[in-house]
C-alpha positions in Angstrom: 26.2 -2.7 145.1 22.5 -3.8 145.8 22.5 -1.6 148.8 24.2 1.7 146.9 21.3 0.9 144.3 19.1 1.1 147.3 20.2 4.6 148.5 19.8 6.4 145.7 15.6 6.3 145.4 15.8 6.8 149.1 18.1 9.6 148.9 16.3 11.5 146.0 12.9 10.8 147.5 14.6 12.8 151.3 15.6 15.5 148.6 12.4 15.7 146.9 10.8 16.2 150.6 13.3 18.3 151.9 13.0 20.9 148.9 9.6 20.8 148.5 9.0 21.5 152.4 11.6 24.6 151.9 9.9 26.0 148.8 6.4 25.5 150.7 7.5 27.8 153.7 10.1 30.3 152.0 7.6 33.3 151.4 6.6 36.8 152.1 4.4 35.2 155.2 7.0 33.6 157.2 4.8 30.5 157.3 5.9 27.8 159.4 6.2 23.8 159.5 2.8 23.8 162.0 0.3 25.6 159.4 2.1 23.5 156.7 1.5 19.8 157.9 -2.3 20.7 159.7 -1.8 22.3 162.6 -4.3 25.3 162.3 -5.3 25.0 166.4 -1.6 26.6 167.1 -2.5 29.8 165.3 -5.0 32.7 164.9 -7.4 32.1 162.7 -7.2 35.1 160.4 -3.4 34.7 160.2 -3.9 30.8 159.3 -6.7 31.8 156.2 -4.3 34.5 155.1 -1.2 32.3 155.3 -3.2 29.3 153.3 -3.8 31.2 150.2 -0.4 31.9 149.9 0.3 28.4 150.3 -2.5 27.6 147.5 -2.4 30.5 145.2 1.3 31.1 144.9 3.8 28.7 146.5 2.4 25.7 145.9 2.1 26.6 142.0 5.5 27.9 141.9 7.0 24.8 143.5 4.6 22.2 141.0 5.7 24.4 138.1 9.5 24.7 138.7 8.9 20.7 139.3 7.3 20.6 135.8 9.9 22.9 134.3 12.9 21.0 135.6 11.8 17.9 134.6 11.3 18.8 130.9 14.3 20.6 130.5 16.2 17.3 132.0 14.8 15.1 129.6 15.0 17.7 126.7 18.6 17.5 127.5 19.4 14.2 127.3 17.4 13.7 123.9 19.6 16.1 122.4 22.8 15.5 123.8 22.1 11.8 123.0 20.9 12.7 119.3 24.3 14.8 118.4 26.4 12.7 120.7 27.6 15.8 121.9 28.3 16.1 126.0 28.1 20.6 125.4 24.4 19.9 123.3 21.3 21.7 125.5 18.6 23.6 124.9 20.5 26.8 126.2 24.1 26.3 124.1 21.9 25.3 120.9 20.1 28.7 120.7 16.6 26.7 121.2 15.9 28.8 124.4 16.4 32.4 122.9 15.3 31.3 120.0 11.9 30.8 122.0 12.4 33.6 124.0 12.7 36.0 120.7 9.5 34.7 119.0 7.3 35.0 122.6 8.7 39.1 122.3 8.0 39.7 118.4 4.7 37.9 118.8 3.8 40.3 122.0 4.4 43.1 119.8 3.3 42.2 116.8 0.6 39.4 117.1 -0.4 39.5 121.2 -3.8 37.6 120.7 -2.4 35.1 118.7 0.6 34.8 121.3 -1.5 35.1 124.4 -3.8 32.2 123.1 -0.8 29.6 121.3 2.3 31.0 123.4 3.9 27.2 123.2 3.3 27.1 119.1 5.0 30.8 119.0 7.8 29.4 121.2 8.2 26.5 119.2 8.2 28.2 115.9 11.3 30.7 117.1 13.0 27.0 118.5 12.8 25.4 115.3 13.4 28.0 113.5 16.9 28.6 115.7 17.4 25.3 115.4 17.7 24.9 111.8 19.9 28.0 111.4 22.6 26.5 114.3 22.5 22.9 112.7 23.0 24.6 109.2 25.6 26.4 110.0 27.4 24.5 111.9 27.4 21.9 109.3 29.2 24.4 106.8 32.1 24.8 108.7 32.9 21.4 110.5 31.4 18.2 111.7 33.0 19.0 115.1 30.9 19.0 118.5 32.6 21.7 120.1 32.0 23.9 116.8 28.1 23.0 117.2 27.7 24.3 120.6 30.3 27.7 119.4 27.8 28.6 117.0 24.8 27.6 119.0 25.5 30.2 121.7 26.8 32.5 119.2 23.2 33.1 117.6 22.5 32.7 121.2 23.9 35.9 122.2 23.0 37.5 119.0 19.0 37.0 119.8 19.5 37.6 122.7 20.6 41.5 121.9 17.8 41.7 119.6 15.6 40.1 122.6 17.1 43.4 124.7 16.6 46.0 121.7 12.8 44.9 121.5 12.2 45.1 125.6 14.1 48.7 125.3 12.1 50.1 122.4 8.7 48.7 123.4 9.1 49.0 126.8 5.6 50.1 128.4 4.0 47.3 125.9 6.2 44.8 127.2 6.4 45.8 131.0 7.4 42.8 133.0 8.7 41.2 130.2 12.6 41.5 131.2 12.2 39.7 134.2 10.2 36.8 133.0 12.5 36.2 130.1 15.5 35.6 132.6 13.3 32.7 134.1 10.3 33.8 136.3 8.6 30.7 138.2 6.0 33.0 140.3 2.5 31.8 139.5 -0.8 32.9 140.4 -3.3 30.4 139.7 -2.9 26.9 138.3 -3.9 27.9 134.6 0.1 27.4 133.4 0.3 24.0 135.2 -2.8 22.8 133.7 -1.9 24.0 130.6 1.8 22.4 130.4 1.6 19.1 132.4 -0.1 16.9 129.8 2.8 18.3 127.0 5.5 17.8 129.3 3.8 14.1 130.0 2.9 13.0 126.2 6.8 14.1 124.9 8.3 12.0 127.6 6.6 9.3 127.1 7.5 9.6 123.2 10.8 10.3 124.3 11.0 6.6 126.2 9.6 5.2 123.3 13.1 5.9 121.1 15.4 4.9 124.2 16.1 2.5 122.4 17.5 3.8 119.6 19.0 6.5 121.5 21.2 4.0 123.0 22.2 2.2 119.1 22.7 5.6 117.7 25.9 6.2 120.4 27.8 3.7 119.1 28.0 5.8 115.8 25.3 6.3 113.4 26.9 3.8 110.9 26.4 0.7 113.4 23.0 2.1 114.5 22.1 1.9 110.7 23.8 -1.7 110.5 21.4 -2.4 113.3 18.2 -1.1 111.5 17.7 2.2 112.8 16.7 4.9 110.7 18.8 7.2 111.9 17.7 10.6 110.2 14.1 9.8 111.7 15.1 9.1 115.0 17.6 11.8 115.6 14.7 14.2 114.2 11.9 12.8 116.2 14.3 13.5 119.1 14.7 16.9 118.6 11.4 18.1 117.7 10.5 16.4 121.2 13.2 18.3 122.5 12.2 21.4 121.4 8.0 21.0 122.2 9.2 20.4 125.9 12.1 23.5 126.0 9.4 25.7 123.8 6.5 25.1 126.6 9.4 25.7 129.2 9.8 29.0 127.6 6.6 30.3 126.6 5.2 29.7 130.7 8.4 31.0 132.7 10.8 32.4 130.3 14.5 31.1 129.7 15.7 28.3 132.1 19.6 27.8 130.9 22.0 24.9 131.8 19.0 22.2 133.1 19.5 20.6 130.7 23.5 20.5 130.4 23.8 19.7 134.0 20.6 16.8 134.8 22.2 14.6 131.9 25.8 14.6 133.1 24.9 14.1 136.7 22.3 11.4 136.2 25.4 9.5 133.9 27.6 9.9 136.9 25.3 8.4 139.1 25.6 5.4 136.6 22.6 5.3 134.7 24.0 4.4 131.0 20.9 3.4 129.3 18.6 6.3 127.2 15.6 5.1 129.2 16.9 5.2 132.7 19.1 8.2 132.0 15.8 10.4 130.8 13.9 9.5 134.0 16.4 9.9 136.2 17.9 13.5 134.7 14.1 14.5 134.9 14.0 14.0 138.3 17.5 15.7 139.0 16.3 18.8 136.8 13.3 18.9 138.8 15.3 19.5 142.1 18.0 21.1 140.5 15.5 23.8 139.3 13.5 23.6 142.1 16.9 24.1 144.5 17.5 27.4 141.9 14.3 29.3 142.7 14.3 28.3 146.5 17.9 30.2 146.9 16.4 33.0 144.2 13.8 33.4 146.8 15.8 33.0 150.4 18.7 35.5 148.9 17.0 38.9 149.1 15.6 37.6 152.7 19.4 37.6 154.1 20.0 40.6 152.2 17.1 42.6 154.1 15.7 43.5 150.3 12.5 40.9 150.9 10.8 43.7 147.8 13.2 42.5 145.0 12.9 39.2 143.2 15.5 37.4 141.7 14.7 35.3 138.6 15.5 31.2 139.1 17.1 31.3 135.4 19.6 33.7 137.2 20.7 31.2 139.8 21.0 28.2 136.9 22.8 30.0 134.6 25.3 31.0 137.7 25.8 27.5 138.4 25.3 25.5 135.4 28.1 28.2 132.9 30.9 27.2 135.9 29.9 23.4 135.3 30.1 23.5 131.9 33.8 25.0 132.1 34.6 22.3 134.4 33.6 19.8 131.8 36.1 22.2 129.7 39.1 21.4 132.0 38.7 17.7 132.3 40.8 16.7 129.6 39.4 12.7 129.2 35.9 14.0 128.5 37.0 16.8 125.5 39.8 14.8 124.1 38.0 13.6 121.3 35.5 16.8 120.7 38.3 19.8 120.3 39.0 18.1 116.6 40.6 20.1 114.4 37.7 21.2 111.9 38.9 21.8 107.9 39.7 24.6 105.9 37.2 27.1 106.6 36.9 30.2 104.7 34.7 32.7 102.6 34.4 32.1 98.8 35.8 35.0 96.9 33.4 36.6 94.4 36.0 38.8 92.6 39.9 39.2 92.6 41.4 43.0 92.7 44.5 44.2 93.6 44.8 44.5 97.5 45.9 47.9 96.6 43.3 48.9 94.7 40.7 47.4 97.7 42.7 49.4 100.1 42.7 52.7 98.4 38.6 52.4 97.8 38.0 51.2 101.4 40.0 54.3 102.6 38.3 57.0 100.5 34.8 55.3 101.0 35.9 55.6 104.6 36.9 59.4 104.7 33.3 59.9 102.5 31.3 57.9 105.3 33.3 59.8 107.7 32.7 63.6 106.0 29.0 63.0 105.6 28.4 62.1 109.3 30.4 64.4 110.7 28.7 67.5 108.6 25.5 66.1 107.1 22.4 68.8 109.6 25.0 69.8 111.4 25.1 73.4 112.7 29.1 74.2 113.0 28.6 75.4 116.5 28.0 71.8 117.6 31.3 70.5 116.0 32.5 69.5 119.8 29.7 67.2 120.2 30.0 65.7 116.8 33.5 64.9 116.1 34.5 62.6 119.0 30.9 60.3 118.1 32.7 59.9 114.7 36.1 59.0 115.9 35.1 56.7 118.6 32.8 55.1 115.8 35.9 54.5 113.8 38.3 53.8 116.1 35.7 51.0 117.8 34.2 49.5 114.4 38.3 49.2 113.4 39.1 47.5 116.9 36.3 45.2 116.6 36.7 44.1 112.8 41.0 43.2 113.5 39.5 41.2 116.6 37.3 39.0 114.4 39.7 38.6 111.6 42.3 37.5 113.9 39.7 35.1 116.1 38.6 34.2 112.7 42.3 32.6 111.8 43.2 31.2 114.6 39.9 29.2 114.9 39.7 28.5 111.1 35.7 29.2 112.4 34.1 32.2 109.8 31.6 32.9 112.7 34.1 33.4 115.2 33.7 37.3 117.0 34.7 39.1 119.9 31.8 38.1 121.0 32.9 34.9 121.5 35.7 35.9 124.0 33.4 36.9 127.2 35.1 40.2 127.5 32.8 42.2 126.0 29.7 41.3 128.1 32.1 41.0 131.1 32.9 44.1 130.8 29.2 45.5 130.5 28.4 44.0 133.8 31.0 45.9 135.8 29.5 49.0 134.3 26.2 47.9 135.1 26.8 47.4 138.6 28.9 50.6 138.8 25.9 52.5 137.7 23.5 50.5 140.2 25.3 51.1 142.9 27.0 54.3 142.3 24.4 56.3 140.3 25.4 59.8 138.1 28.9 57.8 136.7 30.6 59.9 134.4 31.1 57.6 130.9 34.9 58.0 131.8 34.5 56.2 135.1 32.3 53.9 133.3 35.1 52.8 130.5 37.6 52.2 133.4 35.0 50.1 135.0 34.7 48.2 131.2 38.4 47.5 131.3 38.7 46.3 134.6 35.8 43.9 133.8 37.5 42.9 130.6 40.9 42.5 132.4 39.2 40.5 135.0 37.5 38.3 132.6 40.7 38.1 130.5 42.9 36.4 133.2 40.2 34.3 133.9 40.1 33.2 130.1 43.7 33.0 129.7 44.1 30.5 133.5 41.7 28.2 131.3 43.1 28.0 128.3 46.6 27.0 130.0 44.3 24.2 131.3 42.9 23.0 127.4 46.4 23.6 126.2 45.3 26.9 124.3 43.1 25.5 122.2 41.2 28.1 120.1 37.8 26.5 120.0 38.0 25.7 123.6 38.8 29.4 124.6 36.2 30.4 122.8 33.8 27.8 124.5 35.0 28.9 127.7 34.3 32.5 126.8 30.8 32.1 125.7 30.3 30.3 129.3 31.6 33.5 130.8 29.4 35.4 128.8 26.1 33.6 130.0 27.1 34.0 133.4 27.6 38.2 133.1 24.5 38.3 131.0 22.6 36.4 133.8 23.9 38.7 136.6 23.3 41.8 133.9 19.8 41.1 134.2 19.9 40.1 138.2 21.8 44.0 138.5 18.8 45.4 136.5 16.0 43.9 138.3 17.6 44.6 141.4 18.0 48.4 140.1 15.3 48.9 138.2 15.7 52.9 138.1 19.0 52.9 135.9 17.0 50.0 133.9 16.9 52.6 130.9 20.2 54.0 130.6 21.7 50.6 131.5 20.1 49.3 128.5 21.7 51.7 126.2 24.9 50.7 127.1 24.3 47.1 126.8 23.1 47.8 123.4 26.3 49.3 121.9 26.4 53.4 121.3 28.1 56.4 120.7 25.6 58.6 122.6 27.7 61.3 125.3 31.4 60.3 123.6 33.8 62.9 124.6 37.5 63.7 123.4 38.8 62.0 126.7 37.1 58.9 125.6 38.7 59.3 121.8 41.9 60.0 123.0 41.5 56.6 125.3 40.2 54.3 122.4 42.6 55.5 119.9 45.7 55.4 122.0 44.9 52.1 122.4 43.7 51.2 118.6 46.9 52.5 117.1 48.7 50.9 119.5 47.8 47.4 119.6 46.9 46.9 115.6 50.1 47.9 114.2 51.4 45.0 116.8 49.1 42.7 115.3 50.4 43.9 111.6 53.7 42.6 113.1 52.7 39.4 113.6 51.1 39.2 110.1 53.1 36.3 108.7 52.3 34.2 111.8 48.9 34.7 111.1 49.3 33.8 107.8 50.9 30.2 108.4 48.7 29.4 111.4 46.1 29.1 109.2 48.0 26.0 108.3 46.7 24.0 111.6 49.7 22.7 114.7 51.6 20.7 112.3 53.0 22.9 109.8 53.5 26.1 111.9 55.2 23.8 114.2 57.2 22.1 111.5 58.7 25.8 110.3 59.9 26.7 113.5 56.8 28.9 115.0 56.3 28.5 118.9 52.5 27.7 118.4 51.5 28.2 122.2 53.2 31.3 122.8 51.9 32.8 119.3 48.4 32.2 120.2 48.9 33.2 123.7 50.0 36.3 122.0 48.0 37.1 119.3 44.8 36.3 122.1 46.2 38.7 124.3 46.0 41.5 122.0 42.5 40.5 120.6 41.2 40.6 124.4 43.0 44.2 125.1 41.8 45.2 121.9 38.2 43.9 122.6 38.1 45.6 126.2 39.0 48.8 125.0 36.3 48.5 122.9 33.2 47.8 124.7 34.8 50.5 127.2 33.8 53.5 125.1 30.5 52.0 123.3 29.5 49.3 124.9 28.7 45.9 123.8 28.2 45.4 119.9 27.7 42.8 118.1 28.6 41.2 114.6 31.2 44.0 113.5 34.0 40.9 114.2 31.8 39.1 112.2 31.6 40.7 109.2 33.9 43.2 108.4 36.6 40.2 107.7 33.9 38.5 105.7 33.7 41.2 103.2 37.4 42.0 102.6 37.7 38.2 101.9 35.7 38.4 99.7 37.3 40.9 97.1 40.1 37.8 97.3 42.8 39.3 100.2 44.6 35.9 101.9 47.4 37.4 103.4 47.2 39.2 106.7 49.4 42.1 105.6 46.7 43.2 103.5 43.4 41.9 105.7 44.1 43.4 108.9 44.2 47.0 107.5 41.7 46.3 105.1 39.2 44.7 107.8 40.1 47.5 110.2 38.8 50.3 107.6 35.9 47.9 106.8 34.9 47.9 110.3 35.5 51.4 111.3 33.1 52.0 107.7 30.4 49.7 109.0 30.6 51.5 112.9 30.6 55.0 111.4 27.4 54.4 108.8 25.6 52.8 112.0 26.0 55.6 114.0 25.1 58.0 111.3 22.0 56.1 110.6 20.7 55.7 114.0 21.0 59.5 114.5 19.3 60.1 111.2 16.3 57.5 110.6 14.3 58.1 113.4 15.7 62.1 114.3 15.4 63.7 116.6 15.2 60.3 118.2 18.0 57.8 117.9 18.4 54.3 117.7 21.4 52.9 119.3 24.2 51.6 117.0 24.4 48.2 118.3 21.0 47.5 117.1 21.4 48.6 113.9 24.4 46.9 113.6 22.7 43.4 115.2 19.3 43.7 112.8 22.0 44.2 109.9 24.1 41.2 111.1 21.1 39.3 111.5 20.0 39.4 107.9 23.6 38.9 106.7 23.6 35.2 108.7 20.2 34.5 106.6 22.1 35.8 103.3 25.0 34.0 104.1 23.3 30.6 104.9 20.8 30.7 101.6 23.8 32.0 99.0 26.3 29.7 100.5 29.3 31.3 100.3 31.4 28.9 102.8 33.6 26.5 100.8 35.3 23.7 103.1 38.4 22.1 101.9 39.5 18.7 103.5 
């Protein structure tokens, strides 16, 4: 035992030589071991001066700030994941990165000076701002861990759209911004380093200063309060330090996901228990960990011959850290006590009408909505140009809205989306590599490439879930992970081809810009094909709502039913993001809003939420053709700023009820 004790300092301090040695000679210069370790006599003299700036001025920055970096996102980790006692808990599946990430872009657009001169109190702001909104919502709809980290990544994606719409619409103001915010390390001088080290120092040693009452609080917050801990205090202090040290991470080198997932876990494997051992030793694994990232980001586009590009170190983290975290998914010891089933979840009603009467006003407000943006400035000759926008609007909007309300049930979650399911953004990043690398797609090509990401991504999801046991919340877990992972290789595709940057965006943001009839005739085949098979199903929907017991109890084969019913909310989804891209929040609140006027039953929700959504579509596509005309605004943005604001409503007027 002593001597395994023994190897592991040895073995980290061999790493720690090893990668910073790499990192030191993997540049533009080709600089070798001899000029590194003082042997200038062995080279020209005008090669060696040239060769030691680079070493001073830019690797040797990068490598002490991707040190820095990793080692605050390491101990940021285990502060949080040891103040929620949850395994899933980061700074990346908690929103606290985007979060960041979102405030650094509003205040570069709004209030640069202030945001050039306090970039790390902007940052923070956004974090604990985020922060407060995933806690607070998660806390209306269960106390379970796994439902934390769902709606943690959740807002995640959601700020991270808006993050996109900003970079799109300001994008000469905000030139270099994409590729920072996916993790940038390069440096230039040492004005970041100086400027972050004593933070990163003074949290960490606060941070060892509560160890202690980390380690009380994990044997359950009612024996840590037996013990005399003040447990509110502690698990607050812990995440304010948490969030100063992922906020600074942020606000120098962008978003650095899944540090501070993986340093924890892999510093508790090693056998470090204690909160004080645990945050030292997962600071020095992030360190290498992140440090290992940007040496492979840099080496890649060496093999590949493309020494001009740059790929971003938050690429290569997210890459490997979204594969670990399904892995923790699959190992059945470690999630046996997380997947909980959470309570009765729902929407409060505000008023009780006759689902007929709801379904006859939904359907002429509908064929109104649809009238007025079909005809409203329209010259008749350019009828062929309008009418398929406004069907694949509807058809979408209604495909989206079933998907939610069905995710919705079977998850008893009221912020469960498409979204959720990986296949949208899966599906995005097949068309955005098709358009990199084949250039001039048609947008028909470009939906089959959307449904052979989303088919891909599907029998990925659906080979996990046979692992959990179909368990909703952990397929939608597993999902999300999916979805970091083709968000982070989205934004590796655009920096690697910048040129389609633009009209790659566009897509990614979710519009109805160049629909043709081939495309209607795709997205409707496929609409009025799969929901009346989800009508079918309506009375299994209905009872598991119930939870595994009763539906079980009266005879319903709960596996295959949700194997089912998840099929046809992926096809459903793909088809989808094949003809407008990804868009966000329809799932989300077109069921929301029929639950309200007081519909339970399925048989009158699905219809209902599929006219809602199709409403909610067709009035975002009319309004981002009309408020800024003749420019135009792409749906999904519309729809995510709208979405947005409903969260915030829904949070202050409270409108979840939770029944035991």
């Amino acid at each position: 035992m002593f001597i395994l004790e023994s190897v592991k300092p040895t073995l980290a301090v061999f790493l720690f030589i090893l990668l910073v040695t790499v990192s030191l000679t993997v540049g533009p210069a080709g600089i070798d071991l001899d000029l590194l370790y003082g042997l200038p006599f062995l080279k020209e003299a005008a090669h060696h001066s040239m060769a030691s700036e680079i070493v001073t001025w830019l690797l040797l920055p990068r490598t002490l700030m991707a040190l820095l970096c990793g080692a605050a996102l390491g101990a940021a980790g285990v502060l949080i994941q040891g103040s929620t006692r949850n395994p899933f808990a980061s700074p990346a599946t908690l929103g606290v990165n985007s979060g960041a990430m979102l405030a650094i872009v509003l205040g570069s657009v709004l209030l640069p000076e202030i945001t050039d001169q306090y970039p790390v109190v902007v940052a923070f702001t956004g974090a604990a701002l985020t922060t407060l909104l995933v806690f607070r919502l998660a806390s209306a709809i269960s106390d379970s861990p796994v439902n934390l980290v769902l709606v943690g990544m959740a807002i995640t994606l959601s700020l991270g759209a808006l993050s996109a719409g900003m970079l799109m619409f300001f994008e000469n103001r905000l030139d270099g911004l994409y590729t920072w915010g996916a993790g940038n390390l390069a440096q230039f001088d040492y004005q970041a380093i100086n400027s972050s080290w004593p933070i990163f120092t003074l949290m960490i040693v606060f941070a060892m200063l509560l160890a202690r009452r980390l380690d009380l609080i994990e044997l359950g917050s009612e024996q840590a309060g037996s013990l005399g801990v003040n447990v509110k205090r502690t698990v607050g202090l812990s995440l304010v330090i948490a969030l100063l040290l992922s906020a600074t991470v942020v606000s120098q080198v962008g978003m650095i996901s899944f540090i501070g997932l993986i340093a924890p876990h892999i510093a508790r494997g090693l056998g470090y228990r204690s909160a004080w051992s645990r945050l030292l030793v997962a600071s020095m694994i992030g360190a290498l960990l992140l440090l290992s990232a940007d040496v492979l980001a840099r080496m890649i586009p060496f093999l590949m011959s493309e020494a001009h590009y740059s790929i971003p170190a938050g690429a290569m983290t997210t890459v490997v850290g979204a594969p670990f975290m399904i892995f923790l998914l699959t190992q059945r010891k470690r999630i046996s006590g997380l997947a909980t089933a959470p309570r009765e979840t729902g929407i409060r009603a505000l008023f009780h009408w006759s689902p007929v009467k709801v379904l006859l006003v939904l359907l002429s407000v509908l064929m109104v909505a649809c009238y007025f943006s079909l005809f409203s400035g329209l010259d008749m000759s350019w009828i062929d140009l309008r009418w398929p926008r406004v069907l694949t609007a509807a058809f979408a909007g209604a495909a989206l809205a079933v998907s939610g309300l069905v995710l919705q049930s079977l998850m008893r979650n009221p912020l469960a989306s498409p979204d959720v399911s990986g296949l949208t953004t899966t599906g995005v990043l097949f068309v955005v590599m098709g358009t990199v690398l084949v250039p001039g797609l048609e947008r028909m090509d470009m939906a089959m490439l959307s449904m052979l990401g989303s088919g891909f991504a599907l029998v990925l999801l659906m080979a996990l879930s046979r692992m959990t046991g179909f368990n909703p919340q952990l397929f939608a877990l597993a999902g999300l992970c999916l979805s970091a992972v083709s968000a982070t290789l989205i934004s590796v595709v655009l920096v690697l081809g910048s040129n389609q940057s633009s009209e790659v965006l566009l897509w990614l943001s979710g519009s109805t810009y160049a629909a043709s009839s081939d495309l209607v005739y795709l997205l409707g085949s496929g609409v009025l094909i799969l929901i009346p098979m989800l009508m079918l199903m309506w009375r299994k929907l209905d009872i598991l709502q119930l939870g595994a017991f009763w539906p079980a109890l009266l005879g319903i084969r709960v596996k295959v039913s949700v194997f089912l019913l998840m099929l046809l909310v992926a096809l459903l989804s793909a088809v989808s993001v094949a003809t407008v891209g990804g868009i966000s929040f329809i799932g989300l609140m077109a069921p929301h809003i029929c639950r309200v006027t007081g519909m339970s039953s399925h048989r009158h929700l699905i219809p209902a939420t599929a006219m809602t959504g199709a409403l909610l579509l067709v009035l975002s596509d009319w309004l981002s053709r009309s408020l800024m005309s003749p420019f135009e605004i792409p749906s999904g943005l519309l729809v995510s700023g709208a979405g947005g604001i409903y969260f915030i409503l829904l949070l202050i007027s409270g409108k979840y009820v939770q029944r035991r």
